[in-house]
C-alpha positions as CSV (number, residue, x, y, z in Angstrom):
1,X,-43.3,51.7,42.4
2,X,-45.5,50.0,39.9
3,X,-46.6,47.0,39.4
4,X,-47.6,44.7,36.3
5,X,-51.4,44.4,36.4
6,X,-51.7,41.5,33.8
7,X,-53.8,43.9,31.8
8,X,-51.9,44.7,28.4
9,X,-52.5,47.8,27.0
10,X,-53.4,47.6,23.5
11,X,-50.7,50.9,22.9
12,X,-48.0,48.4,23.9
13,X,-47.9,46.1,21.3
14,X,-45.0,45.1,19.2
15,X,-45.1,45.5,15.6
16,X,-44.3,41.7,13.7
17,X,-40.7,42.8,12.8
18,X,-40.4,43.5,16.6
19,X,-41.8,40.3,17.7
20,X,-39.9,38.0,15.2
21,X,-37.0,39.6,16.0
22,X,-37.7,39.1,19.6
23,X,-38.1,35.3,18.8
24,X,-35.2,35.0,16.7
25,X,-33.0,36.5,19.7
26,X,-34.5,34.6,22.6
27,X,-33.2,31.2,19.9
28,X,-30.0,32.6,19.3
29,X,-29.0,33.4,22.5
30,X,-30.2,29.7,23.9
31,X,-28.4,28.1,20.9
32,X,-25.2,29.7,21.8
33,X,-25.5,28.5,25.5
34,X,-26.2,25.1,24.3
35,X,-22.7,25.4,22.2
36,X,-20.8,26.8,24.8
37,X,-21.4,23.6,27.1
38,X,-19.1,21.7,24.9
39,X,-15.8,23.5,26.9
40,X,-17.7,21.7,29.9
41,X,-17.5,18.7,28.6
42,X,-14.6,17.9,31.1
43,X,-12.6,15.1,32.9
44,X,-14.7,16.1,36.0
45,X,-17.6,15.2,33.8
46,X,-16.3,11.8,32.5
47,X,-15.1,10.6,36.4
48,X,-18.9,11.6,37.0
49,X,-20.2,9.3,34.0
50,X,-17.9,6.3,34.8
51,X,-19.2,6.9,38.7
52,X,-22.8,6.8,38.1
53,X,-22.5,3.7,35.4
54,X,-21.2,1.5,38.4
55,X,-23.5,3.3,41.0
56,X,-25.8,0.3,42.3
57,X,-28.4,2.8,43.5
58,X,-30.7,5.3,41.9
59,X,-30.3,8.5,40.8
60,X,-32.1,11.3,43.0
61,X,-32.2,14.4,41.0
62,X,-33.6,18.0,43.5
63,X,-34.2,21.5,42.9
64,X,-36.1,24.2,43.9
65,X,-38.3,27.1,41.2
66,X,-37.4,26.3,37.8
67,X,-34.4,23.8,38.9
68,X,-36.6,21.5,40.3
69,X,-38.5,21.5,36.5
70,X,-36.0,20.8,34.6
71,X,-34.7,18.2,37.5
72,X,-38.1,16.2,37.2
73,X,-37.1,16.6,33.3
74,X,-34.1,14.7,33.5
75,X,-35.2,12.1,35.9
76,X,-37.8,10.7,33.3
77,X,-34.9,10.6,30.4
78,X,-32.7,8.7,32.9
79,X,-35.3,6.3,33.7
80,X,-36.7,6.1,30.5
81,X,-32.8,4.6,29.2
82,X,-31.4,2.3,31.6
83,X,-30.9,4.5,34.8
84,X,-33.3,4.4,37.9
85,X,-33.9,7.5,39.1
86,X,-36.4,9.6,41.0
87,X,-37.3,13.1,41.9
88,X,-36.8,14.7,45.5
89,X,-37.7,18.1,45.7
90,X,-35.1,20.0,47.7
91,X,-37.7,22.4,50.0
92,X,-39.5,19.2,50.8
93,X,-36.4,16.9,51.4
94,X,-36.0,18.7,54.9
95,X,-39.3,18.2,55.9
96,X,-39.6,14.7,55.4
97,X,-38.8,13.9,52.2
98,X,-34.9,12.8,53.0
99,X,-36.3,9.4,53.4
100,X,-36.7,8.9,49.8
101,X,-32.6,8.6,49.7
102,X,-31.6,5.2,50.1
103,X,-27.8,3.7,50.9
104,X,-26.4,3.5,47.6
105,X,-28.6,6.4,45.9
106,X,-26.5,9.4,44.2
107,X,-28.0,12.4,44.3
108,X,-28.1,15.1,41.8
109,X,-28.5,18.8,42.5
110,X,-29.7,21.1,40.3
111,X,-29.0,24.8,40.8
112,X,-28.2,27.9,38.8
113,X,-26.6,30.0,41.5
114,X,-25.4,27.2,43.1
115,X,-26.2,29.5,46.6
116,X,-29.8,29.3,47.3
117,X,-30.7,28.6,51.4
118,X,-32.8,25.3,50.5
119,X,-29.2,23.5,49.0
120,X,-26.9,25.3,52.0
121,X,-29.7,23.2,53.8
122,X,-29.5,20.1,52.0
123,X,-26.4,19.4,51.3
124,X,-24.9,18.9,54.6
125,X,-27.9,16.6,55.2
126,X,-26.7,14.6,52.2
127,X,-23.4,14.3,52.7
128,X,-24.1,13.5,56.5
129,X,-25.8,9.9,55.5
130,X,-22.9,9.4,53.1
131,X,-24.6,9.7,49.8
132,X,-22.6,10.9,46.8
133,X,-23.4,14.6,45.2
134,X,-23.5,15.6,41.4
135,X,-24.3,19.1,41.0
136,X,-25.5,21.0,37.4
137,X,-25.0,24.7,38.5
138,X,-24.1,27.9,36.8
139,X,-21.6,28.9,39.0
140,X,-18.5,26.3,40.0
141,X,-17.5,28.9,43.3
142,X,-20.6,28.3,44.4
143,X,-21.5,26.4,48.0
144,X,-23.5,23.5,45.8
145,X,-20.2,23.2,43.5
146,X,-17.5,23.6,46.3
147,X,-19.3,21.1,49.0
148,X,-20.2,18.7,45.9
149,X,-19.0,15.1,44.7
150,X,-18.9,15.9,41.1
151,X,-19.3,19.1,39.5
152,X,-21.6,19.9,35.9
153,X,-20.5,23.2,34.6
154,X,-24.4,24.2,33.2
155,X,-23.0,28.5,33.2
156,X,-24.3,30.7,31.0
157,X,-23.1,33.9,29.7
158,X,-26.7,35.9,29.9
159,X,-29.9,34.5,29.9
160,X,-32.4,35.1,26.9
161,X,-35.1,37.1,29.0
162,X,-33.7,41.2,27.9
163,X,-33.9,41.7,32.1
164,X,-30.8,39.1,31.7
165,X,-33.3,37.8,34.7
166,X,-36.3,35.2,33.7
167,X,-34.4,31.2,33.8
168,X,-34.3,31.1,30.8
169,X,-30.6,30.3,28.5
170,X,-29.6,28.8,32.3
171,X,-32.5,25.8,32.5
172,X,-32.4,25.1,29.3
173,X,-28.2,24.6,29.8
174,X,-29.3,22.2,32.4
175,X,-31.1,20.1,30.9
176,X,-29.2,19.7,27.6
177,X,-26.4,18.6,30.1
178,X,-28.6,16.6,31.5
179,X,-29.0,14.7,28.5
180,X,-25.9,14.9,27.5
181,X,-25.0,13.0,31.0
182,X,-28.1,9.8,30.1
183,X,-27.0,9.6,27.1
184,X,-23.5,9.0,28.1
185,X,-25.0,6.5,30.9
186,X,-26.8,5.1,28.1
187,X,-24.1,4.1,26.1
188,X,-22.0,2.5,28.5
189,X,-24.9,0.1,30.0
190,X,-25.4,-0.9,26.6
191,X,-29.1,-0.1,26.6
192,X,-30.2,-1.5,23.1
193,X,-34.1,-0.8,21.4
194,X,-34.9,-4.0,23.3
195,X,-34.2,-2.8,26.9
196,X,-36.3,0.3,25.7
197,X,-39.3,-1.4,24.6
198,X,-39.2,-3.3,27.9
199,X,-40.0,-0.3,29.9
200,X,-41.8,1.7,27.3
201,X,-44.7,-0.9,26.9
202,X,-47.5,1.8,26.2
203,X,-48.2,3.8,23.3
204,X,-47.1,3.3,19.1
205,X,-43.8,4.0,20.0
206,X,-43.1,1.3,22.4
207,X,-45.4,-0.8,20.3
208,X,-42.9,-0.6,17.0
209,X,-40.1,-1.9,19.0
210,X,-41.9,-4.9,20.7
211,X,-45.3,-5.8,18.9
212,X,-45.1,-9.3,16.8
213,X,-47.1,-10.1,14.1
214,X,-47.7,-13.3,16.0
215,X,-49.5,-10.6,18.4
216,X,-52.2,-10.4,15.4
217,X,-52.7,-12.9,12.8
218,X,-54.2,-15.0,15.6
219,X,-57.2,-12.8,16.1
220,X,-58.1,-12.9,12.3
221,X,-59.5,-15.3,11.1
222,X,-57.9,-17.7,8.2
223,X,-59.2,-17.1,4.7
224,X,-57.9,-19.9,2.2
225,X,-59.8,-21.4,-0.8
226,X,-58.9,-24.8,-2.9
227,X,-57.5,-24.1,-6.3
228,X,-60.5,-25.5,-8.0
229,X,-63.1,-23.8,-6.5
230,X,-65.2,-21.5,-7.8
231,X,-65.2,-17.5,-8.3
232,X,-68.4,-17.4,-6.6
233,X,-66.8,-19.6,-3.5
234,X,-63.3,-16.9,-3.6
235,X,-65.5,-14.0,-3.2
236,X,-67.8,-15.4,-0.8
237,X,-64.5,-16.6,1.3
238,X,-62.8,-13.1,0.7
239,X,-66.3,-10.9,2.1
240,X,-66.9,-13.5,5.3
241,X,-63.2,-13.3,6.4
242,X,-63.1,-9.6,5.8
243,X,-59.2,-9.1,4.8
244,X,-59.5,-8.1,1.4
245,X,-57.8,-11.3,0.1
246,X,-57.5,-15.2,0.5
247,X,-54.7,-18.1,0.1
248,X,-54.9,-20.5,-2.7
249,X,-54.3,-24.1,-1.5
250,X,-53.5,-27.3,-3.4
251,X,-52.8,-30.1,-1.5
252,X,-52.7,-28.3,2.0
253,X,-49.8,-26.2,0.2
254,X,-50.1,-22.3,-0.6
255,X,-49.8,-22.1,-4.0
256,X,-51.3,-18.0,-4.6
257,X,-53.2,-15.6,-3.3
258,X,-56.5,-13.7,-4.4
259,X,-56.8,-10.2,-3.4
260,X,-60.0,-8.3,-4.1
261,X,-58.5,-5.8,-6.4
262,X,-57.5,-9.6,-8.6
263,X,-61.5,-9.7,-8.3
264,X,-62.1,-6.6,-9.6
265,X,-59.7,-6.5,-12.3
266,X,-61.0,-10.1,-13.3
267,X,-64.9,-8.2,-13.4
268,X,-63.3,-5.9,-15.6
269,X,-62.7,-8.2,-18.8
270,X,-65.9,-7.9,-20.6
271,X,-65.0,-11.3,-22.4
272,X,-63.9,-13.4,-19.7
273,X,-66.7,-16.2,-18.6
274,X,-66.8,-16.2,-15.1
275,X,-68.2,-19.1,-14.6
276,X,-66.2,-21.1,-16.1
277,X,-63.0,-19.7,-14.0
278,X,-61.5,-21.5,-11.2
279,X,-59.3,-19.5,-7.7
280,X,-55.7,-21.0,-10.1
281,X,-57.5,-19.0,-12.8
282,X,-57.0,-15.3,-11.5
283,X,-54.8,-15.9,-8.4
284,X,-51.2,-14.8,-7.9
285,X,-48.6,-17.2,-7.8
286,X,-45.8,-17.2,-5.0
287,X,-47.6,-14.4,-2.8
288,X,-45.2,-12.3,-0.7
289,X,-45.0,-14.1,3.0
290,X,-44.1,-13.0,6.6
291,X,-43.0,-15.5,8.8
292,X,-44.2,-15.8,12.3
293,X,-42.1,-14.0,14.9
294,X,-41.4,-10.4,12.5
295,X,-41.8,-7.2,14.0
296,X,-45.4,-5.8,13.1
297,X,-43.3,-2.4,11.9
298,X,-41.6,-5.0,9.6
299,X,-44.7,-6.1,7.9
300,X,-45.8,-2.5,7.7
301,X,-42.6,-1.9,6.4
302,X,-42.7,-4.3,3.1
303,X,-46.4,-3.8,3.0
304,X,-45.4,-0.1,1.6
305,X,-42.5,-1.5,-0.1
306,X,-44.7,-3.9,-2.2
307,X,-47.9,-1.4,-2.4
308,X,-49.9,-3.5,-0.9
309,X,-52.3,-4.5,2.1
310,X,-52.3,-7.1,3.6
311,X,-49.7,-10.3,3.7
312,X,-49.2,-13.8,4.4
313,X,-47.5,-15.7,7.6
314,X,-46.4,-19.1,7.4
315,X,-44.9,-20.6,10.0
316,X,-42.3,-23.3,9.6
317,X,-43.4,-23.2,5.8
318,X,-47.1,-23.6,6.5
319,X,-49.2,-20.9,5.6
320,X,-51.4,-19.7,8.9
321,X,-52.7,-16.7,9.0
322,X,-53.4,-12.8,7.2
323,X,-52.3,-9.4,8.7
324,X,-53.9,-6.3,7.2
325,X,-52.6,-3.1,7.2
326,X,-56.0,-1.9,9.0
327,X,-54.8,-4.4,12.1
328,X,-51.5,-2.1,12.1
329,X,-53.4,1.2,12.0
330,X,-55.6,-0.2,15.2
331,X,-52.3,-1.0,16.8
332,X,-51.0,2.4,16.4
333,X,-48.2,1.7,14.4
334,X,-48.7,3.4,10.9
C-alpha cells in the first residue's frame, strides 16, 4: 500500500482549467446541499424551535472530528443572538465533562453518521439525567436520530471531496441548519440591534449600534467665537481647539459656524480687507446640528450626506460641543 508523503510531485499538477473546474464543482455541489435542506425544513423542526424558545436553560451543542467544529460554530451564533449556549465536546463529556450540563440545559448533537461509539456513549448518559436531545445528523435511522428528542435532517446526497469521503457538503449542511435553527430562535425572542449591541460591546461593529455622540463631544474641547470678533481671534480659536471649525455666538446663542475651508475661501478674495472683517462676516448661518443622545453612525451618516466634517451638538437648544469625523475614524466606526 502507499501512502501520501506530503511531498507533491511537480508532474502532478493540475492545469488552471483543471483547478477552476475543480473549484467550481466543490461550490456547486455544497450549494446544492445547502438547497436541498429546505425539504427539512419540517414540523419536527418547528416543535424543536418552539421547544428551545421556552427552554429556561442553555444550549449545549457536542461533537466529535469535524462535528464538534462546526458544533463550536453554532454555539457562538446562538450566543451571539439571544440564546445561551456552550460547547461540550462529546469524547470529553465521558470523562468529566458531563458536569458542564445543568438541569434545564438542552443538548444538541451534532453527527453525520449519526452512529459513531462516542454518541452510542453519550446519549444514554444524557437522557439518564433527563436532559432533552436535538440532534443535526445525516442519517435520520441512525442511533443519535432514533434515541433523540428532536431530530435535524442535515443529509446530503455526496459530499464535494471526488473520494465522496473528506466532511465536506455534510458540515457545511450542518451548520447552515444551524443557522437556520438561531435565526429562527432569534426571531421569536425578539432579539432587536439593541440586545445585540448589549453583548457585542467590542469592536466597530458593536460600536455602530451602541456608541453616542455624547460618548465624544465631551472629550473635545468647545470652540466658539463672538460675532464681533476678529478674523485674527476665529483662526487663532479654530488652530488651538483643533476641529477644523468654530461656533459663532451672539448673545450666548449659536448664530453660525466658521469652518476652515470658510477661512480659506475668505484668503482667496484678493480684494477683501481682512482686517476690517468680523466672525458674522464670513460665517455660515444656521449650521447643521446633532443633538445630544444620536448614534455616532448617525452623525457619520449626515456628515457624508452634507460633505462635510465635523458638526454641531446642542443640547436642549444650547449649542455644547464639536464631533469630527477624525473622532469617528479613532472609534472605528467609518
Amino acid at each position: 500500500m502507499t501512502y501520501f508523503s506530503g511531498k507533491l510531485n511537480l508532474t502532478d499538477l493540475k492545469s488552471a482549467e483543471e483547478i477552476k473546474n475543480i473549484a467550481v464543482s466543490t461550490i456547486k455541489i455544497e450549494a446544492q446541499s445547502i438547497q436541498d435542506l429546505i425539504k427539512y425544513v419540517d414540523d419536527s423542526f418547528i416543535r424543536c424551535v418552539e421547544y428551545l424558545a421556552k427552554s429556561k436553560g442553555r444550549i449545549v451543542a457536542t461533537g466529535v472530528g469535524k462535528s464538534a467544529q462546526i458544533a463550536r460554530k453554532i454555539v457562538g451564533t446562538l450566543s451571539s443572538t439571544g440564546s445561551p449556549s456552550i460547547f461540550m465536546h462529546a469524547a470529553d463529556a465521558i470523562h468529566g465533562d458531563l458536569g458542564i450540563i445543568q438541569a434545564d440545559d438542552v443538548v444538541l448533537c451534532l453527527s453525520k453518521s449519526g452512529d459513531t461509539s462516542e454518541i452510542k456513549v453519550l446519549v444514554p448518559l444524557i437522557k439518564n439525567m433527563g436532559n432533552k436531545i436535538v440532534a443535526i445528523t445525516g442519517n435520520v435511522n441512525s442511533y443519535l436520530a432514533i434515541h433523540a428528542d428532536y431530530v435535524l435532517n442535515a443529509s446530503v446526497e455526496k459530499e464535494a471531496c471526488p473520494n465522496n469521503l473528506a466532511p465536506t457538503s455534510s458540515t457545511t449542511a450542518q451548520l447552515v441548519m444551524g443557522d437556520a435553527l438561531a435565526m429562527c430562535l432569534l426571531a421569536c425572542k425578539d432579539f432587536t440591534p439593541m440586545d445585540f449591541a448589549k453583548i457585542h460591546p467590542g469592536g466597530s461593529l458593536g460600536k455602530r449600534l451602541y456608541l453616542r455622540v455624547d460618548d465624544i463631544y465631551p472629550i473635545n474641547e468647545v470652540p466658539k467665537v463672538n460675532a464681533e470678533d476678529s478674523v485674527r481671534q476665529v483662526i487663532f480659536e479654530i488652530s488651538s481647539k483643533r476641529l477644523g471649525a468654530t461656533a459663532v455666538m451672539q448673545n450666548d446663542q449659536l448664530i453660525g459656524i466658521i469652518t476652515d475651508g470658510d477661512i480659506r475661501r475668505m484668503l482667496e478674495k484678493s480684494e477683501v480687507n481682512i482686517e476690517a472683517l468680523k466672525a458674522k462676516d464670513i460665517m455660515s448661518p444656521k449650521p447643521r446640528m446633532l443633538e445630544a443622545g444620536t448614534l455616532a453612525v448617525d452623525a457619520l451618516s449626515m456628515m457624508k450626506k452634507n460633505k462635510i466634517t465635523q458638526v454641531l451638538i446642542e443640547q436642549e437648544g444650547k449649542y455644547v460641543g464639536v464631533v469630527h469625523i477624525h473622532d469617528l475614524m479613532k472609534e472605528g466606526i467609518v
